[in-house]
GUFITI-373759 format. One record per residue (C-alpha): x, y, z; chain; residue in three letters. Coordinates in steps of 0.02 Angstrom, whole numbers, padded with zeros to 5 digits, always signed. Example, Ala and Ser with C-alpha at 12.3 -4.5 7.8 and 13.67 -1.06 7.14 Angstrom:
REM residues 2
pt east->+00615, north->-00225, up->+00390, zati->A, bagu->ALA
pt east->+00684, north->-00053, up->+00357, zati->A, bagu->SER
This chain:
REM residues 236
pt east->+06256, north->+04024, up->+05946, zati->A, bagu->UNK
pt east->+06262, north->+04188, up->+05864, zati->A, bagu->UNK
pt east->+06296, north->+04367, up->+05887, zati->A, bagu->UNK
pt east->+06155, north->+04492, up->+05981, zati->A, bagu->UNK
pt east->+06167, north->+04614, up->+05836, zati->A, bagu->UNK
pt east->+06123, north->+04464, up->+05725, zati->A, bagu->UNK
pt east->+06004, north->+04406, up->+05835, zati->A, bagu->UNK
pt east->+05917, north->+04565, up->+05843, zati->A, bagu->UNK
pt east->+05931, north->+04580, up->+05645, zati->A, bagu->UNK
pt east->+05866, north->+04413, up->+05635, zati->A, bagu->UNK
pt east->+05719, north->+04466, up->+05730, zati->A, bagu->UNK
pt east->+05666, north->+04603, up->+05643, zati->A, bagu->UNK
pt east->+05726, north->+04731, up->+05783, zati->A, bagu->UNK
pt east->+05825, north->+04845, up->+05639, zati->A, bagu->UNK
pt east->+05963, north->+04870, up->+05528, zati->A, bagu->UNK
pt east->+06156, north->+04802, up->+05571, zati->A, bagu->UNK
pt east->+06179, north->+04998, up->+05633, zati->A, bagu->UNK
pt east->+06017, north->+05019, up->+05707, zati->A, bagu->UNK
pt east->+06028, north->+04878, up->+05827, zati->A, bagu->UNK
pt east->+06208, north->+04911, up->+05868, zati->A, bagu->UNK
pt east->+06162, north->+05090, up->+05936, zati->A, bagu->UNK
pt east->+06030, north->+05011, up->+06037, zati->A, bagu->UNK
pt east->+06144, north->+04900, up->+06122, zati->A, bagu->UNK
pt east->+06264, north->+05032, up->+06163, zati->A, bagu->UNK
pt east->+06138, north->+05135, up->+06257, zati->A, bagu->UNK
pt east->+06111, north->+04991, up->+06365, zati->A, bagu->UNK
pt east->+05926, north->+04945, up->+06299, zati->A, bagu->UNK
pt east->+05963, north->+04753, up->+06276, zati->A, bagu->UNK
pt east->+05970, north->+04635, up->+06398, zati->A, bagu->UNK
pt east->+06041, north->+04454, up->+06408, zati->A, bagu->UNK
pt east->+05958, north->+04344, up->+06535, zati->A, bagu->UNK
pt east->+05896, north->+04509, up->+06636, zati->A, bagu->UNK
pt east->+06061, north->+04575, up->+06626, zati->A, bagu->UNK
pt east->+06115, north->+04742, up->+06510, zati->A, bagu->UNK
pt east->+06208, north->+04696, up->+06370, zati->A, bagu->UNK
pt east->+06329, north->+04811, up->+06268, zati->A, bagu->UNK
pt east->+06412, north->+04711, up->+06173, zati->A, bagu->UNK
pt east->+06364, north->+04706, up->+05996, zati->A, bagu->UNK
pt east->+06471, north->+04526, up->+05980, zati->A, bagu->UNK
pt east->+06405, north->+04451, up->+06128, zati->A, bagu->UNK
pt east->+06380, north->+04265, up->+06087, zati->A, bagu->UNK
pt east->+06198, north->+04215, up->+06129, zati->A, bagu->UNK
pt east->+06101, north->+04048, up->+06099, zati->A, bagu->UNK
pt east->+05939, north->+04074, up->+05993, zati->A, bagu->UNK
pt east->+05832, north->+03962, up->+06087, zati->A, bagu->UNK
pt east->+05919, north->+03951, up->+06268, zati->A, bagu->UNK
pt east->+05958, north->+04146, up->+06301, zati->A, bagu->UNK
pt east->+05808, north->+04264, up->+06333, zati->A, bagu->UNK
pt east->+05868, north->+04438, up->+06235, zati->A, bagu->UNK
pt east->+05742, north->+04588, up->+06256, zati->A, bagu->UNK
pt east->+05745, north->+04784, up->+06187, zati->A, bagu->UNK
pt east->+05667, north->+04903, up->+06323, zati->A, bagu->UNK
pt east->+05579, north->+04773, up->+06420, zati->A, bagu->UNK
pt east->+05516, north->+04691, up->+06263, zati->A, bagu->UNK
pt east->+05546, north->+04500, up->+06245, zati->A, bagu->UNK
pt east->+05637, north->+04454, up->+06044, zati->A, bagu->UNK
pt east->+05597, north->+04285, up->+05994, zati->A, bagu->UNK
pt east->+05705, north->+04199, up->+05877, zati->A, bagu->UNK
pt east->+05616, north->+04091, up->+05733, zati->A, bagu->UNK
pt east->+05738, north->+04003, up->+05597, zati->A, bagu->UNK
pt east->+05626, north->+04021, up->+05463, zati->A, bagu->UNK
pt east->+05502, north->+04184, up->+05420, zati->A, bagu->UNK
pt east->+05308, north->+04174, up->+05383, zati->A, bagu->UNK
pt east->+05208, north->+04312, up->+05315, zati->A, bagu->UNK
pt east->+05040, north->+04325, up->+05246, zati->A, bagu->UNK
pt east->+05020, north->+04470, up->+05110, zati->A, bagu->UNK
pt east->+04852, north->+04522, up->+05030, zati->A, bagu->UNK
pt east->+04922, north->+04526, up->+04857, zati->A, bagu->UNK
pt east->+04850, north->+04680, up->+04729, zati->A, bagu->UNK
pt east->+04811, north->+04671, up->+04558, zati->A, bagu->UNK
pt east->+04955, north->+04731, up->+04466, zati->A, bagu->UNK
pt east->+05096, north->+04636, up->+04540, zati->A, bagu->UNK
pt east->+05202, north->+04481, up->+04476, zati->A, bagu->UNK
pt east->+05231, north->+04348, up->+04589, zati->A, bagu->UNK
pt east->+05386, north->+04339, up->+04587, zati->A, bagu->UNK
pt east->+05553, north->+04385, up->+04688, zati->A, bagu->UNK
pt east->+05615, north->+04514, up->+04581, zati->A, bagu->UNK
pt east->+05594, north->+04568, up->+04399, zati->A, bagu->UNK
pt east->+05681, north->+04730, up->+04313, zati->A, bagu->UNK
pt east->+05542, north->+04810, up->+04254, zati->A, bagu->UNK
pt east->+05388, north->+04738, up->+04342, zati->A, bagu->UNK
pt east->+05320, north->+04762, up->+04558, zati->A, bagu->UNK
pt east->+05347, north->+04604, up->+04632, zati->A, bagu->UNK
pt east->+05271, north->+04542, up->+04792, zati->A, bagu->UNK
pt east->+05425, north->+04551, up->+04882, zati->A, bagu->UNK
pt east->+05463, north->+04745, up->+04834, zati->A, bagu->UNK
pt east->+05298, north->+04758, up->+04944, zati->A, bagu->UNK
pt east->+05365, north->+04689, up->+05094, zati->A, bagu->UNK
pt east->+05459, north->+04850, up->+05154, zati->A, bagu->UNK
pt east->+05594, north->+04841, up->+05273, zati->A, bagu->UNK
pt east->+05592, north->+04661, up->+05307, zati->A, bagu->UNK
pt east->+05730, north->+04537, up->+05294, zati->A, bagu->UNK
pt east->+05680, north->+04476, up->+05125, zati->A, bagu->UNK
pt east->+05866, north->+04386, up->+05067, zati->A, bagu->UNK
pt east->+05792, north->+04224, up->+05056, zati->A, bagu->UNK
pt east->+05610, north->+04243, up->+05046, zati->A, bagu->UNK
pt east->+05499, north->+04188, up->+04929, zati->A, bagu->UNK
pt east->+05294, north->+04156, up->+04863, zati->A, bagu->UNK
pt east->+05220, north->+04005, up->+04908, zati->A, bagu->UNK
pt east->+05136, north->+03942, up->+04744, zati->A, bagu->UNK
pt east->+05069, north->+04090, up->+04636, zati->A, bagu->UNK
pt east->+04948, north->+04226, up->+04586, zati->A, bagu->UNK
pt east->+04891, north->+04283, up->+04416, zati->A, bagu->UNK
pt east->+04983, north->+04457, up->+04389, zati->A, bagu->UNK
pt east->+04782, north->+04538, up->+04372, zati->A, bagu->UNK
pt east->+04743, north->+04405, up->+04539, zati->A, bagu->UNK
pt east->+04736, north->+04465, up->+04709, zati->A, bagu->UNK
pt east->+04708, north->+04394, up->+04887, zati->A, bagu->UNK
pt east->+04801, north->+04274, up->+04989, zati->A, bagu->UNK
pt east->+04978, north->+04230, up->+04964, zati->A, bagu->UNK
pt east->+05100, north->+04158, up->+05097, zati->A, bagu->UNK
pt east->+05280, north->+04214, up->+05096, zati->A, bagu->UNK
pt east->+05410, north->+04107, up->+05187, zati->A, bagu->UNK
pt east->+05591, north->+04069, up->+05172, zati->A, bagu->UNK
pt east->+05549, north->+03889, up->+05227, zati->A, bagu->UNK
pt east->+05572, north->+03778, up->+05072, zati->A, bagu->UNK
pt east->+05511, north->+03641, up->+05160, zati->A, bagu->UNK
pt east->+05351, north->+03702, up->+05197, zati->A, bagu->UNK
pt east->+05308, north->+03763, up->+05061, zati->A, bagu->UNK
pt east->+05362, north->+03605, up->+04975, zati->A, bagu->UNK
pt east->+05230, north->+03523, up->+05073, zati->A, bagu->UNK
pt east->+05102, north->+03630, up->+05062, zati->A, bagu->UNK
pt east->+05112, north->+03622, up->+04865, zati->A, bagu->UNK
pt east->+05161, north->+03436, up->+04848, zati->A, bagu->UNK
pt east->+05006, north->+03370, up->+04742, zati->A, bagu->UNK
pt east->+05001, north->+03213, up->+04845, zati->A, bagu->UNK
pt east->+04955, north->+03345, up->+05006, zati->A, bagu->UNK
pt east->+04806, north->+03407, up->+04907, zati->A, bagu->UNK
pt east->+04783, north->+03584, up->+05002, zati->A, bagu->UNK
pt east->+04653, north->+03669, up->+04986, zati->A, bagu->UNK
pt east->+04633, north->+03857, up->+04907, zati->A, bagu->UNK
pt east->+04468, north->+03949, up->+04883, zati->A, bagu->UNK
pt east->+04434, north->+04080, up->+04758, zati->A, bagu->UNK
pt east->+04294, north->+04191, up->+04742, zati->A, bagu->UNK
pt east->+04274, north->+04218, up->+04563, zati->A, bagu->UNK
pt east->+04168, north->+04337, up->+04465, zati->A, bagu->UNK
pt east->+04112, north->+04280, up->+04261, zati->A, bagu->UNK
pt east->+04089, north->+04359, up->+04117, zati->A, bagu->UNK
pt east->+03922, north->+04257, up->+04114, zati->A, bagu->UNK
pt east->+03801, north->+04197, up->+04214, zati->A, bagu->UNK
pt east->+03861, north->+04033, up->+04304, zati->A, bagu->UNK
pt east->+03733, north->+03885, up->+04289, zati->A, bagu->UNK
pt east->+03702, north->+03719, up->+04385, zati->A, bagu->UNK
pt east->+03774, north->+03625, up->+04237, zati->A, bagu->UNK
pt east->+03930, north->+03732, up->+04263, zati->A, bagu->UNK
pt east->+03957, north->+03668, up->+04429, zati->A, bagu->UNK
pt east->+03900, north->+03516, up->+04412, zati->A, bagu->UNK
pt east->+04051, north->+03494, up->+04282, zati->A, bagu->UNK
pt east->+04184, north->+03571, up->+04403, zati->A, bagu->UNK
pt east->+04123, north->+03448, up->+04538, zati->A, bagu->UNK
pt east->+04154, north->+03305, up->+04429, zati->A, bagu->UNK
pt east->+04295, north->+03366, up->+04357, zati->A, bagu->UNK
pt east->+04349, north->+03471, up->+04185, zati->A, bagu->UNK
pt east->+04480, north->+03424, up->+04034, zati->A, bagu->UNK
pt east->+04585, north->+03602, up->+04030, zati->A, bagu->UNK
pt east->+04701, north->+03548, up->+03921, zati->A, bagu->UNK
pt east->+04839, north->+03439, up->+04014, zati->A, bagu->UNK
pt east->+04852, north->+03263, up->+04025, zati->A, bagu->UNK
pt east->+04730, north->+03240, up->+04153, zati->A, bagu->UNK
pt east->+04572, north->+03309, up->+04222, zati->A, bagu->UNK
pt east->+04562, north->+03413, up->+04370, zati->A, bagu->UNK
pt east->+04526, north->+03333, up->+04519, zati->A, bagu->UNK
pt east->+04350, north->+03355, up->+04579, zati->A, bagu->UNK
pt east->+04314, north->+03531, up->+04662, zati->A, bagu->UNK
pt east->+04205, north->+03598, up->+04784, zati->A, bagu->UNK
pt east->+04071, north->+03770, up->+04704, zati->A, bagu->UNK
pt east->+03990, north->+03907, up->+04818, zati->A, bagu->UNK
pt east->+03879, north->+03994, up->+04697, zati->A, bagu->UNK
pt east->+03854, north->+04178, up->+04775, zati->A, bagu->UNK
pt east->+03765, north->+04255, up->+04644, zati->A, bagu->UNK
pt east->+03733, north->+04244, up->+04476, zati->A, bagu->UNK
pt east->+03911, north->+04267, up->+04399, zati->A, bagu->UNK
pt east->+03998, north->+04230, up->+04584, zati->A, bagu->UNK
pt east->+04053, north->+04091, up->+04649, zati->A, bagu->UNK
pt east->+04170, north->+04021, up->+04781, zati->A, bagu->UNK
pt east->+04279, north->+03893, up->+04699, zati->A, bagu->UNK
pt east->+04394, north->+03772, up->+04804, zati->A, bagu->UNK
pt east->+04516, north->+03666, up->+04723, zati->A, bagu->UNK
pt east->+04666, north->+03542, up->+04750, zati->A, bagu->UNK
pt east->+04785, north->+03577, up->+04647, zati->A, bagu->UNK
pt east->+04880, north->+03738, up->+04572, zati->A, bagu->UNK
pt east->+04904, north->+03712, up->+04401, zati->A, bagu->UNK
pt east->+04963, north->+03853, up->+04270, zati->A, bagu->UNK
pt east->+04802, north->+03993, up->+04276, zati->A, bagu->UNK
pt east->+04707, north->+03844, up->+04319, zati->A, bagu->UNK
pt east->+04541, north->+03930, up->+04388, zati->A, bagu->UNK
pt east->+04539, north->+04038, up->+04223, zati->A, bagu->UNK
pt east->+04561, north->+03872, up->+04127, zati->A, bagu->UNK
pt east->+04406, north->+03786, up->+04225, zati->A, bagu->UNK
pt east->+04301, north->+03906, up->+04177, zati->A, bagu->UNK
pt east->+04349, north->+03921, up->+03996, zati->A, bagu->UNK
pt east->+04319, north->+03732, up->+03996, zati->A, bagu->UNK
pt east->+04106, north->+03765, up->+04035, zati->A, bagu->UNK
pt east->+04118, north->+03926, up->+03903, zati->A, bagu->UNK
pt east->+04133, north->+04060, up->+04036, zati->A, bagu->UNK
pt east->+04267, north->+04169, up->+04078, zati->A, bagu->UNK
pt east->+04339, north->+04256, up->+04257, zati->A, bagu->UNK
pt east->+04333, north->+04446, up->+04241, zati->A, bagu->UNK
pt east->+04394, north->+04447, up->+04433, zati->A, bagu->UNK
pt east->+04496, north->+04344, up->+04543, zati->A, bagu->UNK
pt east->+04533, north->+04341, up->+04727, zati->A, bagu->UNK
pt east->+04580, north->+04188, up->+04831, zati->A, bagu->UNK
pt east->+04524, north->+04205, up->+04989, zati->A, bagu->UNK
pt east->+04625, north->+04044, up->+05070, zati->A, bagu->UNK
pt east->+04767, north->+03904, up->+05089, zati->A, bagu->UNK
pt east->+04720, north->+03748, up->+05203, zati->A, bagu->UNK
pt east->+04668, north->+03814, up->+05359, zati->A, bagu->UNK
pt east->+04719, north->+03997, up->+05345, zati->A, bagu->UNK
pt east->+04593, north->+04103, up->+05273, zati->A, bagu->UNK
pt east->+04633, north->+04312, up->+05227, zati->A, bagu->UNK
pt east->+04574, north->+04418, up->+05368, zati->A, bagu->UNK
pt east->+04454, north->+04541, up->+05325, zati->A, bagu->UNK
pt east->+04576, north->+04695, up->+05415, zati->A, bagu->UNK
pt east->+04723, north->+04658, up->+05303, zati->A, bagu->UNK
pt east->+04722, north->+04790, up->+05149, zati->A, bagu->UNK
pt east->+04785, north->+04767, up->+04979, zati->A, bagu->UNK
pt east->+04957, north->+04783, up->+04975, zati->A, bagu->UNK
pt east->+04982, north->+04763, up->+05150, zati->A, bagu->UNK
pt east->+05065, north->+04589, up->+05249, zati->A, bagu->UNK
pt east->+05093, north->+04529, up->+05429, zati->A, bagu->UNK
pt east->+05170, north->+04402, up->+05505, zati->A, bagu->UNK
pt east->+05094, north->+04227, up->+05558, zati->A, bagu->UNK
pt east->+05054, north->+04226, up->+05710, zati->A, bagu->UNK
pt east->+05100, north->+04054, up->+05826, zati->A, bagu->UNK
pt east->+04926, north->+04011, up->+05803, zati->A, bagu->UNK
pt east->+04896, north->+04013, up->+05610, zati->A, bagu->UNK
pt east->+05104, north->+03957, up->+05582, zati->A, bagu->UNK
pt east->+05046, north->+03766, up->+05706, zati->A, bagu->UNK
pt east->+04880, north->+03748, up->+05609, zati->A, bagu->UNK
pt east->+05004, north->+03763, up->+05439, zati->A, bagu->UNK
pt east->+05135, north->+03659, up->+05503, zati->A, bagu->UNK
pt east->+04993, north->+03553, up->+05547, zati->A, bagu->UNK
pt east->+04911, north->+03535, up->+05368, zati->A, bagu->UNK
pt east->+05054, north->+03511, up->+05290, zati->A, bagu->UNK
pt east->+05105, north->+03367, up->+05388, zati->A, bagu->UNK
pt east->+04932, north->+03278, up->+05351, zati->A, bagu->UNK
């Protein structure tokens, strides 16, 4: 049990003020019934609370998907750097965090959650996720290149990368999948066959990919949809 205003905070309805002036003009309702009574104990999952007509449904844990620009750290906060978190305005953002990480000069995909175990999951090697990147070189990308990334490359750690899967687009683009998120790992790959990535963008994470209407800079929430199919793939 908690508190409507909470619940309504929770929610993303508005501030601790905000949603305590809509519950004194009588614009949320418990079960049907006008509420007005910011302390009114409610249950999150039992209790249906709604503002105007408009159902609130409580989730314990928060998903969003950004489209992360070039520029920003991924991080949740830094004193002289944007993080991706200063990006998500107005949202409850206390315990939020990135789920894995993009190159500062990276954009593209990047889930934000406060649910540790998730994202736990969805990063454990042993899950082996997958995330594809279009990348752009510095020079043209051969066969041999991707043959080599199928199989494989030495970037410098103790082991090799696990085999991964190449889309070549053009002559210096390529769609690159991998398993794993090692430290600037894509950039290493393709230092290891003598190229280099002059742009980065990854495109998706298991089984959600970046929709095409989502700008830079900008983030929504999961949707019940995409938030099974992750729950889903990280259970596998």
């Amino acid at each position: 049990m908690m508190r409507l205003d909470r619940f309504l905070c929770e929610t993303g309805t508005g501030t601790r003020s905000e949603v305590k002036q809509l519950i004194r003009k009588g614009l949320v309702t418990v079960n049907g019934l006008q509420e007005t009574s910011p302390d009114r104990k409610v249950g999150e999952e039992t209790d249906v609370i709604a503002v105007r007509g408009e159902q609130r449904l409580f989730h314990k844990f928060h998903y969003y998907l950004l489209h992360k620009p070039a520029g920003v750290i991924t991080a949740t906060r830094d004193s002289g750097q944007e993080t991706v978190l200063d990006l998500l305005a107005g949202e409850n953002i206390r315990n939020l965090f990135p789920v894995g990480r993009l190159d500062k000069d990276a954009e593209g995909f990047l889930l934000i959650t406060d649910d540790g175990g998730l994202a736990h999951r969805l990063l454990s090697p042993k899950k082996h996720v997958d995330k594809t990147y279009f990348v752009r070189t510095k020079l043209p990308f051969l066969k041999q290149d991707a043959e080599c990334l199928e199989a494989g490359v030495d970037i410098g750690d103790e082991m090799r990368t696990l085999p991964a899967r190449v889309e070549q687009l053009a002559d210096n683009e390529i769609n690159l999948t991998i398993r794993e998120g090692r430290f600037h790992q894509v950039k290493r790959m393709l230092e290891a066959v003598g190229n280099e990535v002059v742009y980065l963008k990854r495109l998706s994470m298991g089984p959600l990919a970046l929709p095409n209407d989502l700008k830079k800079g900008c983030f929504r929430p999961l949707n019940e949809e995409e938030l099974l199919k992750l729950r889903q793939e990280s259970l596998l």
